[in-house]
Structures are given as C-alpha cells and as structure tokens.
N, C-alpha and C positions, 0 to 999 in steps of 0.2 A: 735115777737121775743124778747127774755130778754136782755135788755141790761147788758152788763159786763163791772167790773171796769180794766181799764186801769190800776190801781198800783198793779192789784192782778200779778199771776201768767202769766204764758204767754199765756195761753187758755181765761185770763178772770173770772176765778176762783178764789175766794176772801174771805176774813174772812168778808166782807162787803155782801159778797148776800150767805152766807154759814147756813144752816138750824140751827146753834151750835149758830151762835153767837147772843147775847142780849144784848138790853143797861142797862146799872147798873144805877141807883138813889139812892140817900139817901134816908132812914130809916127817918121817921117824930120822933124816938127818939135818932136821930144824936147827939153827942154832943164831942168835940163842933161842932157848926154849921160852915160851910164855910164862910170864909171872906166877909166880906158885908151883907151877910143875915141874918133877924133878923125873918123873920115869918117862915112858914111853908117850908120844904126843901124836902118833896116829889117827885115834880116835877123837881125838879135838876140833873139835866144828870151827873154822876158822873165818869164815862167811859163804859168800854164793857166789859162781860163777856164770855169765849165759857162754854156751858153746853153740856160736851161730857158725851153717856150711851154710857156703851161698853153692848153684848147683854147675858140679865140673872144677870146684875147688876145694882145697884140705880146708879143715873145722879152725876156727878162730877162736879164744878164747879171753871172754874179756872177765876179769877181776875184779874184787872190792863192789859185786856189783848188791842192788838192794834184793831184798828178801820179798819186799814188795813193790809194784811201780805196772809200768806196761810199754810198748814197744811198737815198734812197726814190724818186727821177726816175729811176732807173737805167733805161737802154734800149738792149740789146745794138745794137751797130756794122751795118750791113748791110754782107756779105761783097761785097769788088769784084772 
C-alpha cells in the first residue's frame, strides 16, 4: 500500500507523491552561487517544481512551488 502524506489533502493526496511535481537544482552556471558555496552547485536542491502538460500542448513549468500543498493537476506517482 502507498503511503500518503499527512499535510497533503484529506485523501492523502499531495504535491509531495503527485506525478507533476520535481525537485529544482542549480544550473552548474549559477551565478552568483548560493551563500557558502564555492565548488560545483549541481547538486543543490534548490526547491520544487510542478511540470503540468495539459493534453496536445508542450509541458509548463511553474517554480518556487511548495514541497507540500495540493492542486487540481493532482496525479497520483506511478508505484516503481
């Protein structure tokens, strides 16, 4: 059984296990770089993205979005 996130909606439904959403990183041509780092910023979690396709259009991508919350795009994760 999938576990579901407690802060999502009240089914458990979540921008946290929603098929839309991905984690954001810095570009290795960041600039400036984030506070404190001086090498490489690749692997820098830098927040979340949702990349919503509506159907017969290219993928949209919206930024700065929450880690947690819920939607009307919402579309359960396919289990790996």
């Amino acid at each position: 059984m999938k576990d579901f996130c407690d802060k999502g909606w009240h089914d458990g439904s979540c921008c946290c296990n929603c098929e839309h959403h991905i984690e954001d990183f810095y570009h290795c041509t960041t600039s400036p770089k984030p506070i404190g780092v001086d090498g490489c910023v690749c692997s820098i979690h830098k927040g979340w993205i949702c990349l919503i396709s509506m159907e017969g259009e290219r993928p949209i991508a919206h930024s700065n979005w929450n880690e947690h919350g819920m939607c009307e795009m919402y579309y359960q994760k396919k289990e790996k």
